[in-house]
C-alpha positions in Angstrom: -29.8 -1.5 -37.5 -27.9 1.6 -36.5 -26.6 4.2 -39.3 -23.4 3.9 -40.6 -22.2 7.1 -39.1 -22.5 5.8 -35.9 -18.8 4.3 -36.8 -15.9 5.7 -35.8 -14.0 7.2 -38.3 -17.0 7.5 -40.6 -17.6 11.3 -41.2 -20.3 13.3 -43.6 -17.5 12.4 -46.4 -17.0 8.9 -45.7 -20.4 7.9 -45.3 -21.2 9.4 -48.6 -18.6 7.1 -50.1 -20.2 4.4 -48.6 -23.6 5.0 -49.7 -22.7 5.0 -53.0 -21.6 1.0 -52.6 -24.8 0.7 -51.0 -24.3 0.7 -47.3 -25.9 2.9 -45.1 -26.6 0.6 -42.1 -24.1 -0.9 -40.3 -26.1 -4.1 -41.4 -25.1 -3.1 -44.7 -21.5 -2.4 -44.0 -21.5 -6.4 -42.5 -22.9 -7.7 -45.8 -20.1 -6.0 -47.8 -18.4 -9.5 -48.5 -14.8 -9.7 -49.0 -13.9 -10.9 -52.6 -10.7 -12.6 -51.3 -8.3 -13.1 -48.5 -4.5 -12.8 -47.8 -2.8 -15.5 -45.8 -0.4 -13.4 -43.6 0.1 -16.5 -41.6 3.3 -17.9 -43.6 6.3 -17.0 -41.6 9.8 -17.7 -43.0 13.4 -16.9 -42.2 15.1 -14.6 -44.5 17.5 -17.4 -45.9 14.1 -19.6 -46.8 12.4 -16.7 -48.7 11.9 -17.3 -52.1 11.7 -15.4 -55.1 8.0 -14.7 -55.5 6.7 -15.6 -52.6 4.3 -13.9 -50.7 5.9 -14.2 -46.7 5.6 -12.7 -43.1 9.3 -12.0 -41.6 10.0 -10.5 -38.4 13.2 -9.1 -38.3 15.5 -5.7 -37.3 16.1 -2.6 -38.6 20.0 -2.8 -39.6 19.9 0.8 -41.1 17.1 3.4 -41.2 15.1 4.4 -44.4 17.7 6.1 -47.1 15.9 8.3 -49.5 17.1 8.1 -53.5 15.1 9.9 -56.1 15.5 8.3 -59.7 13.6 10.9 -61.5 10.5 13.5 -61.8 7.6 11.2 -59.4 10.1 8.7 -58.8 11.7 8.3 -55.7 12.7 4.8 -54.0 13.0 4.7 -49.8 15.2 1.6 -48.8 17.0 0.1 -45.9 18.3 -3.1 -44.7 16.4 -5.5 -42.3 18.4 -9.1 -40.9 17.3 -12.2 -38.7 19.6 -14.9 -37.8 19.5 -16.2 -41.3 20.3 -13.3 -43.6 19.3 -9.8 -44.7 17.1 -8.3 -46.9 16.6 -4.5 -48.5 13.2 -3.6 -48.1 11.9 -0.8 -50.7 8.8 0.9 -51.0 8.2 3.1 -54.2 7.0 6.5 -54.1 5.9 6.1 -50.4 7.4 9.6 -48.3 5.6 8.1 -45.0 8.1 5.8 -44.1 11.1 7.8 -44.3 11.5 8.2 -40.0 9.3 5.4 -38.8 11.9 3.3 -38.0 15.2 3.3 -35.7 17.8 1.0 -35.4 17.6 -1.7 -33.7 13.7 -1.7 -34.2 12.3 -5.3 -34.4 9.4 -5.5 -37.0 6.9 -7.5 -38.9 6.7 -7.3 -42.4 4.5 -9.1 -44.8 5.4 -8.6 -48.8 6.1 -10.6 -52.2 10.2 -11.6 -51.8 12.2 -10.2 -55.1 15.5 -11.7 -55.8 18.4 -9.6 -58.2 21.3 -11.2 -58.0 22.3 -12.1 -55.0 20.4 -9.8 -53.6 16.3 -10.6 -51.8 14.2 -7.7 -51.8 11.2 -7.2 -50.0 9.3 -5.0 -52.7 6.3 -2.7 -50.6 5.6 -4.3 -47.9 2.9 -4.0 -45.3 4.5 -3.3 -41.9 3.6 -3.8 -38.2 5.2 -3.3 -34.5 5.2 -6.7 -32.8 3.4 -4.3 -29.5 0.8 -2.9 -32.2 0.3 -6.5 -34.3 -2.5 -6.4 -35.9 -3.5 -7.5 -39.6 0.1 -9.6 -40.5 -0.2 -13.5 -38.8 -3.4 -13.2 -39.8 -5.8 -14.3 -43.1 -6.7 -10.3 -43.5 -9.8 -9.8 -46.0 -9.5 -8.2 -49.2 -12.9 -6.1 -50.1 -14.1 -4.4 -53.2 -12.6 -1.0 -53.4 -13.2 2.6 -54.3 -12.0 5.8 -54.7 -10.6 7.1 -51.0 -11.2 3.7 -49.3 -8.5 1.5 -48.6 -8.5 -1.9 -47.2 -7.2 -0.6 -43.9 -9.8 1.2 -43.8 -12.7 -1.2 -44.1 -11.1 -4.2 -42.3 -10.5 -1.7 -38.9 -14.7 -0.4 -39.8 -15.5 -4.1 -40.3 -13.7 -4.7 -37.0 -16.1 -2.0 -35.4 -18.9 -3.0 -37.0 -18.8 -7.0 -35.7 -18.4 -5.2 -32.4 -21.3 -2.6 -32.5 -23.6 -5.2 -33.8 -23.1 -7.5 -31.0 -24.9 -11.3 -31.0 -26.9 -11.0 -34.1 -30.1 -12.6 -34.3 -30.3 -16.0 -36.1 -32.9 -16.1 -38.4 -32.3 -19.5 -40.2 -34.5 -21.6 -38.5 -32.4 -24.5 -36.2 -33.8 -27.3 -37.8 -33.1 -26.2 -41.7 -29.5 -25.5 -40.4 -28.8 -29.1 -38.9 -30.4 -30.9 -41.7 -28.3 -28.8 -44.8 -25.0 -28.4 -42.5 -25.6 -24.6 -41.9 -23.7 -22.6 -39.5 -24.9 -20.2 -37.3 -25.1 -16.3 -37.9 -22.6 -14.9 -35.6 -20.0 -17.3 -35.6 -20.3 -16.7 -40.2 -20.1 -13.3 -39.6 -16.9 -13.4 -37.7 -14.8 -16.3 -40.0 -16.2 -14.6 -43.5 -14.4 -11.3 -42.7 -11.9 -12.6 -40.4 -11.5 -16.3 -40.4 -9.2 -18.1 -38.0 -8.8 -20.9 -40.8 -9.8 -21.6 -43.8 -12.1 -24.2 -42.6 -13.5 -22.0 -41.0 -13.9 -19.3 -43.8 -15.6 -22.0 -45.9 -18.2 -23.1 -43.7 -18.8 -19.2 -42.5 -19.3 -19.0 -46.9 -21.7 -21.5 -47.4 -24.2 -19.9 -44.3 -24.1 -17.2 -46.6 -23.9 -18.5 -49.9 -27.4 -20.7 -49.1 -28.7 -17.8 -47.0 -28.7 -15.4 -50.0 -30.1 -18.2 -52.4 -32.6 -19.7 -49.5 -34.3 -16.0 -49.4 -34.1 -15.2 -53.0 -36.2 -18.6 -53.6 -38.4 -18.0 -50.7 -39.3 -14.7 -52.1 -40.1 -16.2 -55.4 -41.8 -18.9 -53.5 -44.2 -16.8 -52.0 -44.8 -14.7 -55.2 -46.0 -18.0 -57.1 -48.5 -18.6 -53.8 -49.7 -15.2 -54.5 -50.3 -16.2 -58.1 -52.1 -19.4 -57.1 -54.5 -17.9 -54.7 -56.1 -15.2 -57.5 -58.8 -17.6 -58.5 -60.2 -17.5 -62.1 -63.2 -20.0 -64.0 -61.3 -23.0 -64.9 -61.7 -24.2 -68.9 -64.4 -27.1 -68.8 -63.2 -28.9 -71.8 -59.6 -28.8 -72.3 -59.9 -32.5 -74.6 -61.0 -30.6 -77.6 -56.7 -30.1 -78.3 -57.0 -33.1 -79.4 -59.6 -32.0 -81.9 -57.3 -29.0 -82.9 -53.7 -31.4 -83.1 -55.4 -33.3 -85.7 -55.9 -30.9 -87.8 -52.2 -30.5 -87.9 -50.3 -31.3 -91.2 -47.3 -32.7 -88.9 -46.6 -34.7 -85.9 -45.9 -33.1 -82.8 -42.7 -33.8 -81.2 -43.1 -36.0 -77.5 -41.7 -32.6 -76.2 -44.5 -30.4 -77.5 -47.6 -33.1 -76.1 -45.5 -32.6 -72.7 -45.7 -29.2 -72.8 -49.7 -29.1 -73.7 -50.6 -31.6 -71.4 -49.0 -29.1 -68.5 -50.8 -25.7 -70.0 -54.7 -28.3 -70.6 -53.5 -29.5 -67.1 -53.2 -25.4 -65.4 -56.5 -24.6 -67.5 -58.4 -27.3 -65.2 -57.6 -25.1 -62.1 -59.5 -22.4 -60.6 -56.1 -20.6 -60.5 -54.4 -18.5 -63.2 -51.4 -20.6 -65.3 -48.3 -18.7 -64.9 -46.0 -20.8 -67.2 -42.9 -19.9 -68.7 -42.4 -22.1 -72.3 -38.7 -22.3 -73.0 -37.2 -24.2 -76.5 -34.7 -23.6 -78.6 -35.5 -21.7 -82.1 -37.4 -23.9 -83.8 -38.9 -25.9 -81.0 -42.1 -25.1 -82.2 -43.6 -22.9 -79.2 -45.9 -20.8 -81.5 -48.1 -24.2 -82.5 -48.2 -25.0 -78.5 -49.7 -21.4 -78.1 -52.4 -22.0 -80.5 -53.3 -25.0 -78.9 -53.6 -23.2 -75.7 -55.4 -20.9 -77.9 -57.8 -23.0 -79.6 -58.8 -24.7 -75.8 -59.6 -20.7 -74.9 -61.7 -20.3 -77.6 -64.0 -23.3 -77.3 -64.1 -22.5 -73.5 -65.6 -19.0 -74.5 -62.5 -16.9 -74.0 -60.7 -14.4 -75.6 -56.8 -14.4 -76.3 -54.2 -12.3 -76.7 -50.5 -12.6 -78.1 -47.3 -9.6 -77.2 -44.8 -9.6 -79.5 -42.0 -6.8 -79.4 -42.2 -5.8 -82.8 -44.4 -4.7 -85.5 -43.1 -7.5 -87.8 -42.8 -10.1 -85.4 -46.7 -9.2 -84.2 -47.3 -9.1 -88.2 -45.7 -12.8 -88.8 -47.8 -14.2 -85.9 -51.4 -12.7 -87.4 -50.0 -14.6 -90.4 -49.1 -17.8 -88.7 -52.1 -18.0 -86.2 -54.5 -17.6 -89.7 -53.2 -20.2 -90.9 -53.4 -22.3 -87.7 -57.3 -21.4 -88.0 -57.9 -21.7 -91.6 -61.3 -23.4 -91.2 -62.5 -22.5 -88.0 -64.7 -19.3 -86.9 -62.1 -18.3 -84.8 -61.2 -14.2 -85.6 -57.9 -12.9 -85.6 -57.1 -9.3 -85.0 -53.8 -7.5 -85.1 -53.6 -4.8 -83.2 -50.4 -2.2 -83.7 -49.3 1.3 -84.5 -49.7 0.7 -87.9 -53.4 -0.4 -87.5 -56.2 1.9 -89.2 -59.1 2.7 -87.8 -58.4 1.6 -84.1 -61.4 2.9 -82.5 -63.4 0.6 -84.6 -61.5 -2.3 -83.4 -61.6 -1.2 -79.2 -65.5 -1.3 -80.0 -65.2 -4.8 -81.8 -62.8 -6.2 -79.2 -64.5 -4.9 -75.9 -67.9 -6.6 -77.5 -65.9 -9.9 -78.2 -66.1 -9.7 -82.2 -62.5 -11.0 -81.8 -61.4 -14.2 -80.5 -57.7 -13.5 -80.6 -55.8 -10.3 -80.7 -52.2 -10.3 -81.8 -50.0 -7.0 -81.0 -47.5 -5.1 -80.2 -47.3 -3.2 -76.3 -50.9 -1.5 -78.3 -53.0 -4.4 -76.7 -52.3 -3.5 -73.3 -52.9 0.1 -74.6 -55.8 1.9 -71.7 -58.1 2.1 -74.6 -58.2 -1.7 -74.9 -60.7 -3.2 -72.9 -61.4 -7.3 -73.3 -64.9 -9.0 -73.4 -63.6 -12.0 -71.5 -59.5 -12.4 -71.5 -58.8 -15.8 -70.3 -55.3 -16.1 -72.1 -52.5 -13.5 -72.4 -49.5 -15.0 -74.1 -45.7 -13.0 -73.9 -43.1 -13.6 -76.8 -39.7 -12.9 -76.2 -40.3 -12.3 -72.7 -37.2 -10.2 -71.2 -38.1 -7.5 -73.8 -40.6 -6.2 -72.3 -40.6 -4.7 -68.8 -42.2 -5.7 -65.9 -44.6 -3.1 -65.7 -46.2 -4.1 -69.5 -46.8 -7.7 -68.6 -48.3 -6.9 -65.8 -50.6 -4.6 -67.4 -50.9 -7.8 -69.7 -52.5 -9.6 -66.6 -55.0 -7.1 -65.4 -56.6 -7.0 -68.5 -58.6 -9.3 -67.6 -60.0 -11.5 -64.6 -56.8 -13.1 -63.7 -55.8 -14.7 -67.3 -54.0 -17.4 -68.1 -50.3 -16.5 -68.5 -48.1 -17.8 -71.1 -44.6 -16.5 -71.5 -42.4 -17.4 -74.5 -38.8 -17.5 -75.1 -36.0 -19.3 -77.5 -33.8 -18.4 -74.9 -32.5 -21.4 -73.4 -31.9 -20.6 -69.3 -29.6 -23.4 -67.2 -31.3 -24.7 -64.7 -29.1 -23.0 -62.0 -30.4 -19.8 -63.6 -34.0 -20.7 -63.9 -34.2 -21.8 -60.1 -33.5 -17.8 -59.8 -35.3 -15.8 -62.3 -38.4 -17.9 -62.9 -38.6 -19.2 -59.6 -42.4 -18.4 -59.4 -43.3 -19.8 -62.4 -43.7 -23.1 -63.8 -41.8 -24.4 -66.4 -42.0 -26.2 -69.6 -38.8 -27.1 -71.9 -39.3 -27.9 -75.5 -36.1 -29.4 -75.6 -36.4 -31.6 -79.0 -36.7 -30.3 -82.9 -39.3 -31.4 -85.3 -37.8 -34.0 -87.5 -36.1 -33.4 -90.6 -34.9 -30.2 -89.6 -31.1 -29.6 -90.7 -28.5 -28.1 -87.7 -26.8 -25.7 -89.3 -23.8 -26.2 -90.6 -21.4 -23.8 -88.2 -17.9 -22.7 -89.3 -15.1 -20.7 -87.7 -12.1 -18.7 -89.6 -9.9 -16.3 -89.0 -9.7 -12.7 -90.7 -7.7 -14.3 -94.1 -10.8 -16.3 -94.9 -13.0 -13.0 -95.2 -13.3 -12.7 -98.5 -13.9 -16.5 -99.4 -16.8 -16.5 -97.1 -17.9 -13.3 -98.5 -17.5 -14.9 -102.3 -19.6 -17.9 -100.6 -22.1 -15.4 -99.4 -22.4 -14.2 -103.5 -22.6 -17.5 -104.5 -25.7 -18.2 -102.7 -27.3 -15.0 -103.1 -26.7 -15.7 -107.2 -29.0 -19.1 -106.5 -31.8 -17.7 -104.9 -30.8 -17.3 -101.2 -30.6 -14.9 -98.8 -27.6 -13.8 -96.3 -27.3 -11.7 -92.7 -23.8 -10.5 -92.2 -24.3 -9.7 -88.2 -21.7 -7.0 -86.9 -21.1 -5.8 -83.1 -20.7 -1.9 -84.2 -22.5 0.6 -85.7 -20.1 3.1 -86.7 -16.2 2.5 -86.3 -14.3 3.1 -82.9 -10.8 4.5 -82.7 -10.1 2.2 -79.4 -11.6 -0.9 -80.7 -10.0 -2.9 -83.9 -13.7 -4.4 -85.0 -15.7 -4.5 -88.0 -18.9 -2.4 -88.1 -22.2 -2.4 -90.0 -21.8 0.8 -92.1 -18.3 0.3 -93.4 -19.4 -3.7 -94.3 -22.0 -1.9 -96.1 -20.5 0.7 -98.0 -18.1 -2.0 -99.0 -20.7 -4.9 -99.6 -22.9 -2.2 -102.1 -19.8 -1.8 -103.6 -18.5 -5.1 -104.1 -21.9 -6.5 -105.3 -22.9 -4.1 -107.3 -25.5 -6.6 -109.0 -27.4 -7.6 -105.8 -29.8 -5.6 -103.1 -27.7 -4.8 -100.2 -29.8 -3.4 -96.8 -29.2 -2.1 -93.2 -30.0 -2.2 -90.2 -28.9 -1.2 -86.6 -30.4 -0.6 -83.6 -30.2 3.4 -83.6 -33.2 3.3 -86.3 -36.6 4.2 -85.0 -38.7 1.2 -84.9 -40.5 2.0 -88.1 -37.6 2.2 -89.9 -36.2 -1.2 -88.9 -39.9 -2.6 -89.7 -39.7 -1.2 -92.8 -35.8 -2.9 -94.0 -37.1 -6.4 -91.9 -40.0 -6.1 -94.6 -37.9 -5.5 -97.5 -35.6 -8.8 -96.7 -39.2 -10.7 -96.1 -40.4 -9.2 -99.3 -36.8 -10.6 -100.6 -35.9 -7.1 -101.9 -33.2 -7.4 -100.1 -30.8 -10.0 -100.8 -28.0 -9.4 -97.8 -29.3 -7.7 -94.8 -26.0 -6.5 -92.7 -26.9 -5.9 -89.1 -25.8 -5.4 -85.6 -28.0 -7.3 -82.9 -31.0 -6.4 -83.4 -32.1 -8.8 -85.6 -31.4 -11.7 -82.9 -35.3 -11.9 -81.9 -38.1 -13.0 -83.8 -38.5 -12.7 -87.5 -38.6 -15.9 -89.6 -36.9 -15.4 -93.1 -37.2 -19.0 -94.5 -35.6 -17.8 -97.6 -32.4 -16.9 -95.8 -29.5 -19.9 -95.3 -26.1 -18.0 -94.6 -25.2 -15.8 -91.8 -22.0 -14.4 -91.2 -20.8 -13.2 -87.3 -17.9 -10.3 -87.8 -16.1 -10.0 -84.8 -17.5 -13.4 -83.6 -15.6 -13.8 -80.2 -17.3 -10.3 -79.0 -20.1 -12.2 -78.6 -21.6 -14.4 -75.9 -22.2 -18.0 -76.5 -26.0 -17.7 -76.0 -26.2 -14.7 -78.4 -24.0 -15.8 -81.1 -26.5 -19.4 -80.9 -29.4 -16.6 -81.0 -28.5 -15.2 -84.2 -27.5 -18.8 -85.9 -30.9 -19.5 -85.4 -31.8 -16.8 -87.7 -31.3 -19.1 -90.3 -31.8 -23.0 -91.2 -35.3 -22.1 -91.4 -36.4 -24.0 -94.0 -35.6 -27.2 -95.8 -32.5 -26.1 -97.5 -29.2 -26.3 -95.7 -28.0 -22.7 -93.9 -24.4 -22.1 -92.3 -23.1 -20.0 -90.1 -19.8 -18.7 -90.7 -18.2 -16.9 -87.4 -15.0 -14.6 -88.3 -13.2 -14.3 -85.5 -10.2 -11.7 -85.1 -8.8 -13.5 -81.4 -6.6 -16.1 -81.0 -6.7 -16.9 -77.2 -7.3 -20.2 -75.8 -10.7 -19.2 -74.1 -12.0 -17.7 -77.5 -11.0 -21.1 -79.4 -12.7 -23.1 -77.2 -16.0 -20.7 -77.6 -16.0 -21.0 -81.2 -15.2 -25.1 -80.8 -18.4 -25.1 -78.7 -20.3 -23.6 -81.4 -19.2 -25.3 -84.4 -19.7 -28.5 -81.9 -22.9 -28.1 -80.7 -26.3 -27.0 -82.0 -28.4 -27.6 -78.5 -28.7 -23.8 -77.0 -29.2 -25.6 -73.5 -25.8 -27.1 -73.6 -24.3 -23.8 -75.2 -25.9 -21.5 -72.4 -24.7 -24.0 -69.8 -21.1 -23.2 -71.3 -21.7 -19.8 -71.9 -22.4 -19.7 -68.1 -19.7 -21.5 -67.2 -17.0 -19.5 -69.5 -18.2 -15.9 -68.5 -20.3 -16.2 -65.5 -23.4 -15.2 -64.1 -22.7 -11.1 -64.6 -22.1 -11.2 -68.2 -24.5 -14.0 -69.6 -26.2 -12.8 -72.2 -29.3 -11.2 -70.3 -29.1 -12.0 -66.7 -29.3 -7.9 -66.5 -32.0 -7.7 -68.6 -33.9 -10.7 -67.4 -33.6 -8.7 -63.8 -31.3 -11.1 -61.9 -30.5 -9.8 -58.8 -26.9 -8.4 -58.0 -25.5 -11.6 -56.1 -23.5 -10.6 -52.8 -21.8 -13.4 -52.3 -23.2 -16.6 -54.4 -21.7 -17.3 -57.8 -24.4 -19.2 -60.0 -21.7 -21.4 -61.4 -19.5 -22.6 -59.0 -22.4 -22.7 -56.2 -24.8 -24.9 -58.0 -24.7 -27.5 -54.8 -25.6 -25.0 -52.1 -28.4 -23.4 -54.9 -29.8 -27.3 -54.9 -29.4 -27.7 -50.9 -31.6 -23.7 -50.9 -33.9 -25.4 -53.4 -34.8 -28.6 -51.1 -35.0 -26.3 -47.9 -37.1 -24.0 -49.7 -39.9 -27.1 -50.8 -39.1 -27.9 -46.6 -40.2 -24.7 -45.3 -42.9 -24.2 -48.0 -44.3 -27.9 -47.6 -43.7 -27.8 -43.5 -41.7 -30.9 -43.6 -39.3 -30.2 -40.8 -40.7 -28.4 -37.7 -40.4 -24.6 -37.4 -41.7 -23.0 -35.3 -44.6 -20.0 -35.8 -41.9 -17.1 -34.5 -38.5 -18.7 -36.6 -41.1 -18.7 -39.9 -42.2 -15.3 -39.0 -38.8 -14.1 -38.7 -37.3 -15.9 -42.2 -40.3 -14.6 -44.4 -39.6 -11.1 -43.0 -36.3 -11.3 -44.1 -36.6 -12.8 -47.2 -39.6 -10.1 -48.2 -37.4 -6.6 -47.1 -34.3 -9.1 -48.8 -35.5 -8.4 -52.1 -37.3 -5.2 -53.7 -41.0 -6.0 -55.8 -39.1 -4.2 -58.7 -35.9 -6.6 -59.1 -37.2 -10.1 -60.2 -38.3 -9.2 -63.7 -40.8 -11.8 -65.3 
């Protein structure tokens, strides 16, 4: 597709605003979506214009533009306009270019939002046309995205050149996967979703786009999981000796966790690598599904190997996993920063002294080299980047992949940023775990939660007092983690107050996670960072300052901080907003203690651009599909996508050609992060 420059009207200056929005092509420039429309098609009479209306009237000049300054950068240009009905002032603010435009007598079109003061209507900065020169009013007229130096004139008349210049563009959505899903076709989309003659129209030229974006996203991920599925690896002989390790269990595995172990026994039977995501709440029990998967390795003859984030989370899997094994020969090595004598353990590792290695980013360290990897298992997924868990693969002969995470995705957002991998849910707790009790107050019932919070502490317990802020902002009215505290140390003089935030070094933050393990800590205050990972059972009270900063999905992250044990934990959530959407957040959370239902809220209250993650987890930047409102079309782009992938409606060699092309340039290796 041509450059951008090729445009009239688009010099050296103009193109360099342009590319900074992404569009250098012409191509580009067409996929710039409009984020909403004006209907310029409502014409009224003066006499039927009513006060705030948005209205098209055509009607003649009765007295040229009068100039009256009010003050310093503030001058008002007015005159009046009449039809057969009536007349109206017209006034434009601050706006110089209109003062000699018009004559007397001139008939013209305006478009504009009607004021009325007094008796009086106004017609308050309108857009205005010559009937000869008609052009963007009795029309729906896009509105785009702006920036600095671009106006929508300005990209409606490019758009208009562009549609022109790029002449019949080629379809590339194969005919029969349009006629069976209600698809229309390229060209007449690209016309009706910048300049629709209806609004029929406009929403039939959406959905072509809506499905085409989702159809190549899932293709690409669909191809991706082929590629996985074609690196062959020895399939695990025996995969019935789980059974042998699940009986060794001092508990009864929930029907959700036998599910999710009959998929990972089921991928270690193929000759091609598992790449399965396990997804379940905090306190699903994921970690006793990885030793399983573990265990099956380890009779099979392979090594394992377990990525945590931390130092301490890395730390409290060595000490879960030895417990797991008590009794067997298996050998557990944890491998981090902190670890003497590492040479010693390459050696031991690379000769397959070690059965299972459990580290931080140091096990995919150059230095480590595996006897026989056959399963690499990620915690907490989306902190890590793409680069170290792919590292984590090629450590050894195409391993097994396992990826953890207690963050509960929709499904709608799953379809996207897992697309090529498979999926288990461990969507039910063990028995006899209690939800935790979830409160939310306002800013007067601080210091009875904090008294609570004493109370506690006095009986044995532990308490997290999360913040948003480190250090206190002059533009934001919020409670942050040093001043809570100072004022904490102060207040309870007679227990262990700590800190931490996420502008210590990673040592440091060990070191005061430790302490609160250790319980020489008695109320850890916080920001965020303590969202992920470590497993205080001692702990049953957590306090959220600032609650309604947070998202849904977060604030559910830290609850599950606590209520690890057998004791009863709350979560108290201070909130310092009164609005109606932040009510009906904290309702959701005192309501609710199933993190796929929260997230699915969550996603539905703030959208796909500010849940929780979607930036970290890699999502995409969606042109025109919204995740929330366009779950249909996502499920129609899903079934075409099993179609084309399963050849169940013809297509011909040269229309699948043309689609994969499209969907493989549609989407950089480096943007789908898993």
């Amino acid at each position: 597709m041509e450059s951008i420059k090729t445009l009239n009207g688009v010099g050296p200056q103009r193109a360099k605003i342009l590319e900074k929005k992404g569009i250098k092509t012409v191509e580009e420039l067409l996929y710039y979506f409009p984020r909403g429309y004006e209907d310029r098609t409502n014409f009224c009479d003066i006499r039927d214009a009513k006060d705030g209306e948005y209205v098209c009237i055509s009607a003649t000049v009765y007295s040229p533009v009068r100039e009256t300054r009010i003050r310093k950068n503030f001058t008002i240009y007015q005159m009046t306009v009449f039809d057969d009905s009536g007349q109206i002032r017209v006034l434009w603010y601050n706006n110089r270019f209109v003062k000699g435009v018009f004559k007397t007598g001139d008939n013209v079109l305006f478009y504009g939002k009607i004021a009325v003061k007094g008796h009086q209507k106004e017609l308050e900065n309108p857009v205005y046309e010559m009937p000869q020169k008609q052009h963007f009013i009795g029309k729906i007229v896009p509105i785009y995205p702006l920036s600095a130096n671009l106006t929508q004139k300005t990209l409606a008349t490019l758009m208009e050149e562009a549609i022109k210049k790029a002449g019949n563009l080629e379809e590339y959505i194969p005919t029969a996967i349009r006629q069976k899903y209600g698809i229309c076709e390229i060209n007449f989309a690209m016309q009706n979703i910048h300049f629709p003659d209806n609004f029929l129209n406009y929403e039939s030229a959406r959905k072509r786009f809506v499905f085409e974006e989702l159809l190549l996203l899932r293709l690409a991920l669909a191809n991706r999981r082929n590629a996985n599925q074609k690196a062959t690896r020895t399939p695990f002989s025996d995969t019935e000796c789980a059974k042998e390790f699940i009986k060794t269990l001092p508990y009864t595995l929930t029907n959700a966790q036998k599910r999710a172990i009959e998929e990972i026994c089921a991928d270690f039977k193929k000759d091609t690598a598992m790449n399965r995501l396990l997804e379940g709440d905090v306190g699903s029990g994921k970690t006793v599904v990885a030793a399983v998967g573990i265990f099956v390795a380890y009779k099979n003859g392979f090594q394992s190997v377990i990525m945590a984030p931390t130092e301490i989370l890395a730390f409290q899997h060595f000490e879960s996993f030895s417990q797991f094994f008590k009794g067997t020969d298996i050998k557990i090595a944890l491998l981090t920063r902190s670890t003497k004598n590492k040479t010693k353990m390459y050696e031991d590792i690379k000769n397959g002294e070690y059965d299972v290695i459990i580290g931080t980013n140091a096990v995919i360290s150059n230095k480590v080299e595996y006897k026989n990897l056959g399963f690499a298992v990620t915690d907490e997924q989306h902190r890590f980047g793409v680069s170290q868990r792919a590292n984590l693969a090629e450590k050894g002969e195409n391993p097994n992949i396992l990826i953890m995470t207690a963050t509960p995705i929709p499904r709608t957002l799953s379809l996207i940023l897992y697309g090529d991998l498979d999926i288990s849910v461990l969507d039910e707790l063990p028995k006899g775990r209690k939800p935790v009790l979830t409160y939310a107050v306002g800013k007067d019932m601080r210091k009875r939660a904090y008294a609570f919070v004493y109370k506690n502490v006095k009986l044995g317990m532990q308490a997290y007092v999360v913040c948003p802020l480190i250090e206190e902002s002059e533009k934001q009215d919020l409670k942050n983690a040093k001043d809570i505290f100072v004022g904490l140390k102060t207040a309870f003089s007679d227990i262990s107050v700590g800190l931490m935030h996420g502008k210590m070094k990673a040592e440091e933050k060990d070191a005061v996670m430790r302490d609160f393990l250790d319980r020489k800590i008695d109320v850890l205050v916080s920001t965020t960072v303590i969202e992920v990972g470590v497993n205080v059972p001692n702990s049953n009270i957590m306090i959220i300052e600032n609650a309604e900063r947070f998202g849904l999905a977060t604030l559910h992250q830290l609850r599950g901080r606590v209520g690890r044990s057998d004791t009863q934990a709350y979560c108290i959530m201070i909130s310092g907003e009164e609005s109606e959407l932040s009510k009906k957040r904290m309702k959701t959370m005192c309501e609710s203690s199933d993190g796929f239902y929260i997230s699915e809220q969550d996603l539905k209250l703030r959208g796909p651009g500010d849940f929780f993650g979607t930036r970290q987890h890699g999502l995409p930047e969606m042109k025109i599909a919204n995740l929330v409102s366009d779950t249909d079309i996502l499920k129609l782009a899903d079934l075409a996508t099993e179609d084309i992938m399963q050849n169940s409606v013809e297509i011909s060699p040269t229309e699948k050609k043309k689609l994969f092309e499209k969907a493989y340039n549609a989407i950089p290796e480096s943007v789908i992060l898993n």
